[in-house]
N, C-alpha and C positions, 0 to 999 in steps of 0.2 A: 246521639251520644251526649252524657250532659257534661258542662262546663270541667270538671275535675276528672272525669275518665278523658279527655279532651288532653290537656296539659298532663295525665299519666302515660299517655302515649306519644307523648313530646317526648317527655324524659327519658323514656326504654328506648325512642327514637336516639336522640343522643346520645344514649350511654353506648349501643350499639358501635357509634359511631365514632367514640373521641378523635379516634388518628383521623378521621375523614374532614374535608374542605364543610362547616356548616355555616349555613349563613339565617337570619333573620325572616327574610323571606321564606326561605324553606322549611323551615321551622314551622313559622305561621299555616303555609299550606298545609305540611304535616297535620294543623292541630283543625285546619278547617276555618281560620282566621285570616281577618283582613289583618297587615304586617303591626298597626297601631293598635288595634283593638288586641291580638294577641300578648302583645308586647305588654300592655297594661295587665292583663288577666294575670300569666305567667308571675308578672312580679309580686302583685298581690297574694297569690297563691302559694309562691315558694318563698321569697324574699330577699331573692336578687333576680336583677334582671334577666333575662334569658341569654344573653352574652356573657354575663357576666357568671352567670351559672356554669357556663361553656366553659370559662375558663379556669374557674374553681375545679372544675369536675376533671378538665386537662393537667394540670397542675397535682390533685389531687392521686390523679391516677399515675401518673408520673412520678411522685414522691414512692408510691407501693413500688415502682419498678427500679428504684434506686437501691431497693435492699437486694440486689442481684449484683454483687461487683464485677462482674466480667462484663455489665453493662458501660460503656462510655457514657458520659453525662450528655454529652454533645450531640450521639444516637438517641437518645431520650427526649431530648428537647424537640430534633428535629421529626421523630415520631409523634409529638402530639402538638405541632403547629408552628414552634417557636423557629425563626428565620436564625437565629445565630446563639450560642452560647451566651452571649451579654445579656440579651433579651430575655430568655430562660432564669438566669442566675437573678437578675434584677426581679422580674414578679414570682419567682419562686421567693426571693426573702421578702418583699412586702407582705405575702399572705400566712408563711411561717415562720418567720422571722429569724433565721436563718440561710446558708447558702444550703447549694442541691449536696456539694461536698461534706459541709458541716452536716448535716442531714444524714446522709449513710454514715457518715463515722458512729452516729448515734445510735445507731442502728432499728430506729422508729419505725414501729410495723402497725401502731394502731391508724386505722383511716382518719384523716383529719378532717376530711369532708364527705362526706357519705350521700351516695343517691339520696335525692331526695321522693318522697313518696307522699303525694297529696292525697291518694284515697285515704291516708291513715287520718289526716285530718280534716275530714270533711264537718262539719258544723250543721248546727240544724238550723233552720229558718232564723233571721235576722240575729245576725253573732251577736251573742253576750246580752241578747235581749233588745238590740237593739230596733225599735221599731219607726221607721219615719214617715212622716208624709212628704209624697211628692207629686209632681205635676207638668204635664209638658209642654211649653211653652214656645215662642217664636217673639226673638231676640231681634229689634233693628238693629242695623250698623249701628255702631256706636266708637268714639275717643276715649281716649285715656291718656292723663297725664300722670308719673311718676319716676320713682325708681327702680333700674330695671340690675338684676344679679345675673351673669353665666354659671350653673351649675351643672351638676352631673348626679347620677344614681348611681355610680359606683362606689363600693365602698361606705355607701351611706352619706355621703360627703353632703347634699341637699338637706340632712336630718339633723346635720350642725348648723350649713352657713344658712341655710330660711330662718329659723327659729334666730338667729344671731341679725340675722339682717333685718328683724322685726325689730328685734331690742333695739337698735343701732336707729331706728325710724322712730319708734318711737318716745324713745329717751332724750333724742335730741328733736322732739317736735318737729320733723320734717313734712309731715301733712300741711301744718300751718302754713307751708309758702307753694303748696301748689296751687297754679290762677286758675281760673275760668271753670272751678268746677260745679257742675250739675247735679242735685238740687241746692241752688243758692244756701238757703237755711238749714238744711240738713241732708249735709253730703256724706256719702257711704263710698266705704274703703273696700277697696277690692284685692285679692291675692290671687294673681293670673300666672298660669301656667303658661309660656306659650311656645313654638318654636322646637316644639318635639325632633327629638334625631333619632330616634329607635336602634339604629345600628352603634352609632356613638353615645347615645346612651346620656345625652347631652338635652338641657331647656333652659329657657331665660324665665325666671322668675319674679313680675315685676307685683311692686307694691304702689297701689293709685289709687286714681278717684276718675269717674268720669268728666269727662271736661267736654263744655259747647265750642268752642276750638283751642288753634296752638298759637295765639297770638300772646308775646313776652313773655314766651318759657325760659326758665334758670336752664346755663349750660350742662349742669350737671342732670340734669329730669332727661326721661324718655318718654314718644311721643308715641304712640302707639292707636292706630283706625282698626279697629276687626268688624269682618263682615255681619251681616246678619246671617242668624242659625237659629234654626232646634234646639232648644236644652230640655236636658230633664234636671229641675230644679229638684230637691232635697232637703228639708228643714230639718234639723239634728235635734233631738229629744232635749229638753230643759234641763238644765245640769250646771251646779254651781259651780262656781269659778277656778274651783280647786280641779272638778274634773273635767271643766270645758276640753280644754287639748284633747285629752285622753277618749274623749264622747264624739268628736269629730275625727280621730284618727278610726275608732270601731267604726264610725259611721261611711267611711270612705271604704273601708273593710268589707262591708254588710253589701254596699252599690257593687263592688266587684265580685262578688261573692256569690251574693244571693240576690241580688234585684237583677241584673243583668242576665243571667240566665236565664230566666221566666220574660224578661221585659218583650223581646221583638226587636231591639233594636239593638247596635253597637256603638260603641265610639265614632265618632267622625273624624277625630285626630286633626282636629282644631284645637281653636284655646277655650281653657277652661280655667274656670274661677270660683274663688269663696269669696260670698258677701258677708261683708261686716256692717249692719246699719245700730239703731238706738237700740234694738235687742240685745244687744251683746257689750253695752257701756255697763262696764260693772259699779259705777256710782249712781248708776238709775234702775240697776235690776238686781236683784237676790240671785234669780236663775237665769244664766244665758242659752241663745238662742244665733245660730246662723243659717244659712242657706250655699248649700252646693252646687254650683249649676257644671252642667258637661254637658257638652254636644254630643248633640244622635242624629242617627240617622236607620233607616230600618235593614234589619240582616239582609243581608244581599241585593242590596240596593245599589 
């Protein structure tokens, strides 16, 4: 069964299911998934996490059932998972901004979140054109000195503070006072994923460089040793400066998408990183260039 009838049968899974106990794990077996490889696929494909899906779709199905007033709000809540009335009230108006009360007064019947349905969008071979080269390589251990962020995918919340925590690195030249980094004359920055929480929906996002060790590191730096792995490295098609982002955002698209399902392998749910080297200095190049690397490791292994 390929990757997208995979994650449509998650989803009729859960829809089934809202008022039911569903967890991450179960899910993933559902869809035939180790719990991280899953969890990445899902999000790519829908565009929330798969919990985060869970609670939209809870939430969502909950608001249809408010337009029945003989219903109690507090039987509502408690039918689709919420432990108490405050709890219910509070993330029903973060995601409509509004209360569950306010809400039936209004008497709102159109769905505000609707199943979602990936066979509708399935793509053809490498989205939007995108075509990379890549390669599979064997990573030693290696150090890393930098700055590290706690973030989250809920809400999109990573899609603000990363991109702000670049500006914030780089505007105030914070590269320049990491020590001991490796290669002396031309060190390459790194944007590392790492510290996945799948169920919370939670990763630390550090920006660095490799470093030969941790000798008089600044208090504010993180120190960071990851094992040797597997990657499957990804170089992102040339593209000038205006649509780098936008070229590496398809291109991370295209690896969950469409390389992954053909490759053999899955996620390893380790850390993973974008390399920034002299490719991608926009006073030395017209057209930029990076590298994706992710750990693998082979399907059912």
């Amino acid at each position: 069964m390929g990757y997208h009838r995979r994650i449509q049968k998650t989803i009729d899974h859960i829809e089934a299911r809202l008022d039911e106990p569903l967890t991450l794990r179960g899910l993933a077996e559902t869809a035939g998934f180790s719990d991280f490889h899953f969890h990445r696929v899902f999000q790519s494909m829908v565009g929330d996490s798969v919990m985060e899906y869970v609670r939209k779709r809870r939430l969502a199905r909950a608001a249809g059932d408010l337009s029945d007033p003989d219903r109690r709000i507090v039987d509502i809540a408690l039918d689709y998972g919420f432990q108490t009335h405050e709890t219910f009230t509070r993330a029903f108006k973060k995601m409509f901004g509004m209360t569950p009360g306010e809400y039936r007064k209004r008497n709102i019947r159109t769905a505000p979140y609707p199943q979602a349905n990936v066979l509708r969008r399935m793509y053809n071979p490498y989205l939007g054109g995108i075509r990379m080269e890549y390669r599979i390589v064997e990573k030693p251990a290696f150090k890393v000195i930098g700055y590290g962020l706690q973030t989250t995918n809920i809400e999109g919340r990573n899609l603000k503070e990363v991109p702000a925590f670049w500006s914030d690195y780089l505007e105030n030249r914070k590269w320049s006072r990491i020590p001991n980094v490796i290669p002396r004359d031309n060190p390459v920055e790194l944007g590392l994923c790492a510290d996945f929480d799948p169920e919370a929906d939670t990763f630390t996002y550090i920006i660095g460089m490799e470093a030969e060790h941790f000798d008089n590191v600044p208090e504010d730096m993180v120190c960071r040793e990851f094992p040797a792995g597997t990657y499957a490295v990804f170089t992102t098609p040339k593209s000038s400066p205006e649509d780098f982002s936008p070229t590496i955002q398809a291109s991370w698209k295209s690896i969950w998408e469409e390389w992954f399902p053909h490759s053999g392998y899955e996620h390893a749910g380790t850390v993973e990183f974008e390399w920034y080297d002299e490719r991608c200095h926009r006073d030395k190049n017209e057209l930029l260039q990076m590298d994706i690397y992710i750990p693998v490791k082979p399907k059912n292994a």
